[in-house]
Structures are given as structure tokens and as C-alpha cells.
FITORTOR-602833 format. One record per residue (C-alpha): y, z, x. Coordinates in steps of 0.25 Angstrom, whole numbers, plus 5000, padded with zeros to 4 digits. Example, Ala and Ser with C-alpha at 12.3 -4.5 7.8 and 13.67 -1.06 7.14 Angstrom:
<sites>
<site v="4982" w="5031" u="5049"/>
<site v="4996" w="5029" u="5055"/>
</sites>
This chain:
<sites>
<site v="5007" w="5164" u="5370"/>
<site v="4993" w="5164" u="5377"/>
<site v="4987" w="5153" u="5383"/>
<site v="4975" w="5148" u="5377"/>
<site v="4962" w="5146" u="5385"/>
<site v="4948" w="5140" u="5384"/>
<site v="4936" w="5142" u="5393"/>
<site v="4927" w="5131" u="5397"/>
<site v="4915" w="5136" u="5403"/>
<site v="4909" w="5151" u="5398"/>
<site v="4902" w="5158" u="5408"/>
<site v="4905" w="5168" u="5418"/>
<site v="4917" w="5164" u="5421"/>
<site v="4921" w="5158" u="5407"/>
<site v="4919" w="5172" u="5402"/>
<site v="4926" w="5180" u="5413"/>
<site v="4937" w="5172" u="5409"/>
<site v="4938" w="5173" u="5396"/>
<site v="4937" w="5188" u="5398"/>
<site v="4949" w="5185" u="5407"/>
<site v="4959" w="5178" u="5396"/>
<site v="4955" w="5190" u="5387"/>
<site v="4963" w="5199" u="5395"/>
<site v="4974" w="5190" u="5396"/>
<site v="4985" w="5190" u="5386"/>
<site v="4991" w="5177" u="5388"/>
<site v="4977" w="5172" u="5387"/>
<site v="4969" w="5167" u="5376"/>
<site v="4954" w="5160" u="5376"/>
<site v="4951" w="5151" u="5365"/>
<site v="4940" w="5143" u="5367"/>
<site v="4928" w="5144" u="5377"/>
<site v="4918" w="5132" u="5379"/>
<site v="4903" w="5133" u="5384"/>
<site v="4892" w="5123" u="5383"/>
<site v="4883" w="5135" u="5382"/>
<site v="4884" w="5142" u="5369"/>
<site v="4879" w="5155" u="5375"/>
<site v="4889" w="5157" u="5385"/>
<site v="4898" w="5156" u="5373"/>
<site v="4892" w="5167" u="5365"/>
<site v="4900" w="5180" u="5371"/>
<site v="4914" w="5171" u="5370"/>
<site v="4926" w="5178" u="5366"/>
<site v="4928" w="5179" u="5349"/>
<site v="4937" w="5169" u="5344"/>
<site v="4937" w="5160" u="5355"/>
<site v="4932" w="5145" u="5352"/>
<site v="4919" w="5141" u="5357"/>
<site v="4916" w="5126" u="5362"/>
<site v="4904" w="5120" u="5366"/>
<site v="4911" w="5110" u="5377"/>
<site v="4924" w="5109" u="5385"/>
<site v="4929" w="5098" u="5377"/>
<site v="4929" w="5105" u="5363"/>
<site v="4937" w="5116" u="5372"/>
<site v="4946" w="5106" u="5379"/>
<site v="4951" w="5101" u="5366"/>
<site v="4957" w="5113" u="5360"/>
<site v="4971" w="5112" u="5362"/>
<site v="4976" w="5126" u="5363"/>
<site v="4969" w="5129" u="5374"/>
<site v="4979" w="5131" u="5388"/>
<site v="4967" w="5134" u="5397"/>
<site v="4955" w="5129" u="5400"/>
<site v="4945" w="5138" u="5408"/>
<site v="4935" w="5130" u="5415"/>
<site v="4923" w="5140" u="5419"/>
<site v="4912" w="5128" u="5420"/>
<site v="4902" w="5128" u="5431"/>
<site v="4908" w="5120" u="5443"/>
<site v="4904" w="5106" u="5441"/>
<site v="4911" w="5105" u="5427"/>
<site v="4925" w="5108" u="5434"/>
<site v="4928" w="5096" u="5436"/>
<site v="4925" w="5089" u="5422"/>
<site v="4931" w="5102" u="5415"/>
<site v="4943" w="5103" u="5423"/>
<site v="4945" w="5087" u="5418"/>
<site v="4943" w="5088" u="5405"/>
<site v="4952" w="5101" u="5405"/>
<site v="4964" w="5094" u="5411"/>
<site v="4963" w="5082" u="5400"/>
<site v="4962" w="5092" u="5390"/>
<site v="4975" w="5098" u="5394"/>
<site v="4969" w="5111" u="5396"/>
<site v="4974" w="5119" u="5407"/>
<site v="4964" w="5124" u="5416"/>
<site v="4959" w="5137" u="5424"/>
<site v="4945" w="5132" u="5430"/>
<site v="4934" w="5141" u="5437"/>
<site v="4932" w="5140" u="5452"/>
<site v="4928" w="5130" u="5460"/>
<site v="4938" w="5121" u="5453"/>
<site v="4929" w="5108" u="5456"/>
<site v="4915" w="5105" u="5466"/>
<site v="4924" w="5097" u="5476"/>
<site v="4938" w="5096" u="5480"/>
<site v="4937" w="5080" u="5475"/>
<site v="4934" w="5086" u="5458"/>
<site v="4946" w="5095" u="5461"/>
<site v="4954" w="5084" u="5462"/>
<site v="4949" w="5077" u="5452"/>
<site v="4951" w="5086" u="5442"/>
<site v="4965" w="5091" u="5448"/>
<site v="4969" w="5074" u="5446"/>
<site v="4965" w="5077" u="5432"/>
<site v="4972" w="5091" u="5429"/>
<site v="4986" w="5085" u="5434"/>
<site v="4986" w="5074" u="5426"/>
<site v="4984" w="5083" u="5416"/>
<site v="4995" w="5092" u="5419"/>
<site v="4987" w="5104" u="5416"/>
<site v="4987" w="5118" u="5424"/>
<site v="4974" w="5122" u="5432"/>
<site v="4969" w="5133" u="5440"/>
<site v="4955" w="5136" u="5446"/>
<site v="4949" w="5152" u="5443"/>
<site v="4952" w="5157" u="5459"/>
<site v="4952" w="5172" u="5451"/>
<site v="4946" w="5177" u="5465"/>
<site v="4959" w="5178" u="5473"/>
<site v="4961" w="5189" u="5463"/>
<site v="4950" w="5196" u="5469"/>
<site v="4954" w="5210" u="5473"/>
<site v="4944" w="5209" u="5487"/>
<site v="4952" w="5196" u="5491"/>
<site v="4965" w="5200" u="5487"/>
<site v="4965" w="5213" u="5497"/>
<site v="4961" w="5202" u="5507"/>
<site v="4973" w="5193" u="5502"/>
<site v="4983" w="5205" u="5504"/>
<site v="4977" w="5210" u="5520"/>
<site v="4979" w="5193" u="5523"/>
<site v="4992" w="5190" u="5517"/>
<site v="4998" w="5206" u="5522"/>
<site v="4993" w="5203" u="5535"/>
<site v="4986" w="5216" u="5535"/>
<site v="4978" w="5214" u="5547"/>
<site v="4987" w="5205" u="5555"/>
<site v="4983" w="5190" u="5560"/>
<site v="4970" w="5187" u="5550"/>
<site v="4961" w="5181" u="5557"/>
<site v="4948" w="5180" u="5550"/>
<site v="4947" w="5182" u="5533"/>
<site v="4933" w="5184" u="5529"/>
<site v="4929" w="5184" u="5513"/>
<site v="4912" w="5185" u="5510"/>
<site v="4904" w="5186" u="5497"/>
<site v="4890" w="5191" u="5497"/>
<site v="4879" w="5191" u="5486"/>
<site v="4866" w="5198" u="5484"/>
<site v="4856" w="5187" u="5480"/>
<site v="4860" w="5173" u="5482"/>
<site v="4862" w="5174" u="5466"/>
<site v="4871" w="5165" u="5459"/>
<site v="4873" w="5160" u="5444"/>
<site v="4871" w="5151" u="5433"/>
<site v="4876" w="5137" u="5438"/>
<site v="4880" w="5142" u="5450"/>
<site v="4867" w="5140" u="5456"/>
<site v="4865" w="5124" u="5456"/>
<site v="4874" w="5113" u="5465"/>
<site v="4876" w="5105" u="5454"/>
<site v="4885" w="5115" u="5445"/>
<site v="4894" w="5117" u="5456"/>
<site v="4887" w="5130" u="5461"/>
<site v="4886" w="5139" u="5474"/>
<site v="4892" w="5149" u="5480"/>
<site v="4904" w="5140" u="5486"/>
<site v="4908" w="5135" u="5472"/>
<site v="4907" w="5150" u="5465"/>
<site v="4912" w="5161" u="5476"/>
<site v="4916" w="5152" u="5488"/>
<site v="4927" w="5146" u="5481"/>
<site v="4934" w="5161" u="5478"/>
<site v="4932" w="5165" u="5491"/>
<site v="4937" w="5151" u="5499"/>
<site v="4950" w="5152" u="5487"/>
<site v="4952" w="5166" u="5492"/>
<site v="4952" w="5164" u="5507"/>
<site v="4962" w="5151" u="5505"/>
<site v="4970" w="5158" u="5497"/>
<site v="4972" w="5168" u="5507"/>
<site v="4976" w="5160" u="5519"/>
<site v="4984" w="5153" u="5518"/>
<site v="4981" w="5144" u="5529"/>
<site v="4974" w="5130" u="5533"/>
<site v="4961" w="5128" u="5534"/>
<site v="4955" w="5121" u="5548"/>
<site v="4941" w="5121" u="5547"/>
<site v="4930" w="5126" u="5538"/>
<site v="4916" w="5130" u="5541"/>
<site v="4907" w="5133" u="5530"/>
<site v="4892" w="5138" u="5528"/>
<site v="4886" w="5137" u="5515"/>
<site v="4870" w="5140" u="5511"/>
<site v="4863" w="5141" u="5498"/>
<site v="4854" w="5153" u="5505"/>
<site v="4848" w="5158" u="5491"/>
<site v="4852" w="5147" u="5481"/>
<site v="4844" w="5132" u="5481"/>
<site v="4858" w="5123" u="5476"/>
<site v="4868" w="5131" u="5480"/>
<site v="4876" w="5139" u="5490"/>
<site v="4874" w="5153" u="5490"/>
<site v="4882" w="5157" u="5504"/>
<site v="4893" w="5151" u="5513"/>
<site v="4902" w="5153" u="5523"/>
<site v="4916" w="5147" u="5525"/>
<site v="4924" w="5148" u="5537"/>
<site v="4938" w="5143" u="5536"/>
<site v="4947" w="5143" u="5548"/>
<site v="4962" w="5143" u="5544"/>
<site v="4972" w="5136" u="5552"/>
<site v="4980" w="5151" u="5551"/>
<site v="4967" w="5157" u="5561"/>
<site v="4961" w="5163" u="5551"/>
<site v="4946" w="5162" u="5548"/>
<site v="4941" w="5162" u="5534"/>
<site v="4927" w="5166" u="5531"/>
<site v="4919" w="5164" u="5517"/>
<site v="4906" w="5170" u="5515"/>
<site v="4897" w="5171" u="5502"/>
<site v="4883" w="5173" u="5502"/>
<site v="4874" w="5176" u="5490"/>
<site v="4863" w="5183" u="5495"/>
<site v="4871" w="5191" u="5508"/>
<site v="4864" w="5206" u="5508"/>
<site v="4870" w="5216" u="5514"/>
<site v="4868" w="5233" u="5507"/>
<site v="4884" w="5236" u="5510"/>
<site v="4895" w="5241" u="5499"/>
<site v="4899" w="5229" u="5493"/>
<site v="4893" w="5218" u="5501"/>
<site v="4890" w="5210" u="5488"/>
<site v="4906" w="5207" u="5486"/>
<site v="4918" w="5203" u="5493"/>
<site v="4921" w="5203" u="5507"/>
<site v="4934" w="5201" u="5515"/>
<site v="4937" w="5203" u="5530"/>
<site v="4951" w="5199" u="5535"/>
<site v="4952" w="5201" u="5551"/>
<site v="4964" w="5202" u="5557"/>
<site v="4971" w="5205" u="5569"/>
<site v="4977" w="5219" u="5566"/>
<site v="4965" w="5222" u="5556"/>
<site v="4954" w="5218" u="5548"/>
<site v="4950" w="5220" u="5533"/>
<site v="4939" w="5220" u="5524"/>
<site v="4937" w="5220" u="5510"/>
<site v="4922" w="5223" u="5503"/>
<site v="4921" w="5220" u="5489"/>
<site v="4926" w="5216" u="5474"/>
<site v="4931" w="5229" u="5474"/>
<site v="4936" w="5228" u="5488"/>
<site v="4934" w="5240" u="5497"/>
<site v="4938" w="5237" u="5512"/>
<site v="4949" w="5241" u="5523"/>
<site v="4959" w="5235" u="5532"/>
<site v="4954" w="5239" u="5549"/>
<site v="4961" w="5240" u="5560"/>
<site v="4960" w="5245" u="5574"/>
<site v="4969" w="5256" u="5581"/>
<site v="4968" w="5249" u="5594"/>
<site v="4966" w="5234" u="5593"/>
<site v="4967" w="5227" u="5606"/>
<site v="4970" w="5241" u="5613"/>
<site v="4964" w="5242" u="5628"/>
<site v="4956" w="5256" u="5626"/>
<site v="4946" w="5260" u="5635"/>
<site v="4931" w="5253" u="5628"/>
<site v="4922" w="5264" u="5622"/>
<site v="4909" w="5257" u="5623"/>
<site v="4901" w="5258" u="5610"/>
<site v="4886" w="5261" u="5612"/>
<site v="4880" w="5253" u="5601"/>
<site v="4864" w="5249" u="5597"/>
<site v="4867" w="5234" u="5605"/>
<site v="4873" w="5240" u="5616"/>
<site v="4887" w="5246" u="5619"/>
<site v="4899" w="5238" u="5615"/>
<site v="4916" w="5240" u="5618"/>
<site v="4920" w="5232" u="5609"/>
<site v="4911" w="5233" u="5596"/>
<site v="4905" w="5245" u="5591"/>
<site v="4913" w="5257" u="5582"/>
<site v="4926" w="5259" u="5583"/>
<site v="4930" w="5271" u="5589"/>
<site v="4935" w="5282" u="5581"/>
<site v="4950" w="5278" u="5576"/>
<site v="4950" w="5263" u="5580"/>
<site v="4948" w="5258" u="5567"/>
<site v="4956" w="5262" u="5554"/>
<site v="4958" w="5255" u="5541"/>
<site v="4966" w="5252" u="5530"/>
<site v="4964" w="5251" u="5515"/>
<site v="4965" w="5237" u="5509"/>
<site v="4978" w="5233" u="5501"/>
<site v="4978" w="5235" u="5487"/>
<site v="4976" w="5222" u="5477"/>
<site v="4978" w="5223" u="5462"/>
<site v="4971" w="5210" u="5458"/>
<site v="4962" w="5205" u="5446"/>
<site v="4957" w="5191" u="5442"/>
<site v="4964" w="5191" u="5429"/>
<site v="4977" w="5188" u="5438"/>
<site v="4971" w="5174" u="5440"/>
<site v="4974" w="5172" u="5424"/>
<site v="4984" w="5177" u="5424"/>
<site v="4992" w="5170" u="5435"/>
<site v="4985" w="5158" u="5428"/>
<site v="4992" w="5161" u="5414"/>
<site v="5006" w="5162" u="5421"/>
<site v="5004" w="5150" u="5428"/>
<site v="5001" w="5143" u="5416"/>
<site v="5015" w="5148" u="5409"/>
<site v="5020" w="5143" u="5424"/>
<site v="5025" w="5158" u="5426"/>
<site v="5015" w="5156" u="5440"/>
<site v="5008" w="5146" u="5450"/>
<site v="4993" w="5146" u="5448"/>
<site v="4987" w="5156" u="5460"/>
<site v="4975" w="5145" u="5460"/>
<site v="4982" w="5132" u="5465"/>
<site v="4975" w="5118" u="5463"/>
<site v="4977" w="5117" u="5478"/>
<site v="4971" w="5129" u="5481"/>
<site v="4958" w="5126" u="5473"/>
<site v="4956" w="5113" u="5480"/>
<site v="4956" w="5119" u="5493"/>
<site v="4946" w="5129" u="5490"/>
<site v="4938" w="5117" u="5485"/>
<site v="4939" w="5110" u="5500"/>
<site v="4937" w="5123" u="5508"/>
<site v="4923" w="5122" u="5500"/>
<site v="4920" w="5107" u="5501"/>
<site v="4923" w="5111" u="5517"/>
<site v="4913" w="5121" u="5516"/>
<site v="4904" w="5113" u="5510"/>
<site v="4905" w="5100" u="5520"/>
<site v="4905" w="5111" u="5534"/>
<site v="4892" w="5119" u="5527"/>
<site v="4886" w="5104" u="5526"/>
<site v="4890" w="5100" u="5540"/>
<site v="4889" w="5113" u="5548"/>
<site v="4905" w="5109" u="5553"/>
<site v="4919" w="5115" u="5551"/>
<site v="4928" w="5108" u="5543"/>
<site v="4942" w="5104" u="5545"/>
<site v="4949" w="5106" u="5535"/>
<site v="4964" w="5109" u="5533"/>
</sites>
């Protein structure tokens, strides 16, 4: 028996994920709503069209509800959603502050529905590989876990573009990247420092950076910027480096390329070869010398978003936990709040 779904909110997103449920077999969409007829018009045959949430909220085979609405209806769609009895998969950032969260969490356990928010990126292949070196120890005590995103032009879209949407780089990609570094470490948080800039746009950010420092030693760093230029292979994508004390790692790319390094004589007393370089001659910096440095390939990962959807169908049937916990979402939503209060006061933030 499928379970039955509807989609509130059809744009980008609302159509990624109808594409998604059409490759599920346990799956079946049966209504979409959009207040904007033309986003309708390439909507799947034989699924119902509605002009409002309500008129889709009150068709009682639907299991699912799909929120995909831009982020400052979360909060009111996520409401309306529980009361209807609807179960409920809803796009990131699950709410503009840590107090709407729980608000409408009050509201989805009175209603004793299921809910999850759309965290797809831990499925990303780039973060995975990173996931793997960390949890493997593959290069020994980590001490520093770098993730960056970089953009070409400052551009963003549609709605994303103004404050009073919910919009901004922190709400669209900072929340992936601060769910995936969280979900990594598993560790307390001491303090956050963050930076945060609306460099190209008028209302909205459009870079940041985010340190975190977790009570395990290890340092996090979160950088995104949209207009970030470099000519190198796959400098507009992902980026990972994980340092550590028997190694290093880097990752490049949605399609990751990258190595594991390490040294054949770490901490060995040699005789210093002095390097002659255009600032002057150096022992410790410079080249390598022929042999020191060798590499490994990276470990191999088989993942896809669909894997999301699918441990959501499973947790539904109650064969699973949900892999995106209420809990979890809500401390990605303080990390950022943090961020936000240590960007506005130029301090670090206490925090865990």
C-alpha cells in the first residue's frame, strides 16, 4: 500500500520532489498546491491542483504533506499541517528562529503527527567521504575540520533575495553545511565566532564564516561566499579539509576528487635542507623533498539523496528512526542564531 503525499509549495524544490516520489514505489503524489497557477502548469498528469494549502490540507487520503514554501511561511504551514493531521516532511531551515521552532514542535505533538525537515545534504557524496576519514580515524587525532562553498557572482534567486522572506545565504546553504559539520562530531560546542556580510546583495547575506570550537579540541570552520573567484578545477563547488595528526585530507568538488597526505618523517630530527625561495630561504616551509610526502585515495561512498525518502518511508511504517531528529534541527537553528548574535557584536559565543 503506497503512502499518499501532497506538495504545498511548487517551485524548485516542490518539483525536485515530486520527481523524487516518482521514483519511489512506495510512494504516491496526489495533490500539489501553488498560489501561482504557472508554477502549476508542468505538474504531473493526474495529480490534483489547488489553488491554497487549505483546499490541500483537507483531502483526507493524503499521509504526507510536503512543505516547500519560502521560509517565513514554515511556521504557519507547519501549524496548519499538524491540525490537519497531516504528517509532515518540511524544507530547510525548519523555522527563522529557535523560538518558531518551538512553537510549532508544541503544536506537532499535540497533534501526534510524524515530522522530519529535508537535511538531503548528509547524503552528499563530498561530505560523506569526509564523514568516513572522521568516524575511521584516518588521520589520527582531528584537530581542525574545514567545509567552504564558493560562488561566482554574488547571485541568488527568486525570494531568496530579500530579509523579509526568510532569505540569505545563512538560511539557504549555511544551514546544510552547519547540519553537516554537527552531525559529524559528535561533541559539545564551547564557543562560536561567526562573520557574516551581505558583500554583493542589499538585504541579505551573501558570505559568512563560522568557527566553532568543540569541547572534543576540534575546530570547525564554515565558509560561503558568493562572489569568491579563483580559475582553479572545481573551485566553484565543495570543499573539505580534515587535519589531523597522522594526516590530512582534502576533498574538492560535488563530484569529489581529493587525497588522504601524509609525511614519511613526521617529527623525524634530519639534518634542515634549506629551501631558497622568492622571500628568502626557509627550513621549514618550502617543497617537500623528493619522497616525503605520499597520498592515499579517498574511501569509497555509495550515497544519493533519494536515501533520505527512503529512510523517511521506513520511518513512517516505524521499520526506522528518522536520520533528521527534531533535536538535531533545533541545534542547527541555535548554532545560527549564535552566529548571527557573534557577527552583530564582533564577540565569541558561549554556547554548549
Amino acid at each position: 500500500m503506497s503512502i499518499k503525499f501532497g506538495i504545498i509549495g511548487f517551485g524548485f524544490m516542490g518539483h525536485v520532489h515530486a520527481s523524487t516520489l516518482a521514483k519511489l514505489k512506495e510512494a504516491e503524489l496526489i495533490a500539489i498546491c501553488d498560489i501561482d497557477d504557472e508554477k502549476l502548469s508542468d505538474a504531473p498528469q493526474g495529480v490534483r491542483l489547488c489553488k491554497d494549502m487549505d483546499e490541500l490540507l483537507s483531502i483526507k487520503d493524503i499521509d504526507v504533506v510536503i512543505l516547500s514554501v519560502p521560509n517565513h511561511i514554515h511556521k504557519e504551514a507547519v501549524i496548519k499541517a499538524a491540525r490537519a493531521g497531516k504528517n509532515i516532511l518540511l524544507e530547510k531551515p525548519a523555522a527563522l528562529s529557535v523560538k518558531e521552532f518551538d512553537e510549532m514542535m508544541k503544536v506537532v505533538k499535540e497533534c501526534n503527527v510524524k515530522f522530519s525537515v529535508h537535511h538531503q545534504r548528509r547524503y552528499d557524496k563530498d561530505f560523506r567521504i569526509a564523514k568516513e576519514v572522521y568516524d575511521k580515524n584516518m588521520v589520527g587525532q582531528i584537530y581542525t575540520i574545514q567545509t567552504m562553498l564558493y560562488g561566482i557572482n554574488g547571485n541568488m534567486h527568486d525570494w531568496h533575495v530579500f530579509k523579509k522572506y526568510g532569505g540569505g545565504m545563512l538560511y539557504d546553504w549555511g544551514v546544510h553545511l552547519i547540519d553537516q559539520m554537527l552531525w559529524m562530531v559528535d561533541s559539545k560546542i564551547k564557543t562560536i565566532f561567526a562573520y557574516i556580510r551581505n558583500v554583493i546583495n542589499e538585504e541579505v547575506d551573501d558570505y559568512f564564516k563560522i568557527l566553532l570550537r568543540f569541547e572534543n579540541g576540534i575546530l570547525g570552520e564554515i565558509e560561503l561566499g558568493t562572489y569568491f573567484l579563483a580559475d582553479k578545477e572545481k573551485w566553484f563547488e565543495r570543499h573539505w579539509f580534515i587535519g589531523g595528526n597522522k594526516g590530512s585530507m582534502y576533498v574538492d568538488g560535488f563530484e569529489p576528487i581529493g587525497k588522504i597526505a601524509r609525511t614519511t618523517r613526521l617529527l623525524t630530527n634530519v639534518p634542515g635542507k634549506t629551501t631558497m625561495t622568492a622571500s628568502g630561504p626557509t627550513r621549514s616551509f618550502g617543497p617537500p623533498q623528493p619522497g616525503i610526502l605520499v597520498t592515499e585515495d579517498l574511501p569509497k561512498v555509495d550515497v544519493d539523496h533519494i536515501m533520505y525518502f527512503e529512510n523517511f518511508l521506513k520511518a513512517l511504517k516505524g521499520e526506522e528512526e528518522f536520520i533528521v531528529k527534531p533535536e538535531q534541527v533545533r541545534r542547527v537553528l541555535s548554532v545560527m542564531e549564535a552566529s548571527w548574535e557573534s557577527a552583530r557584536t564582533g564577540k565569541s559565543i558561549d554556547f554548549e
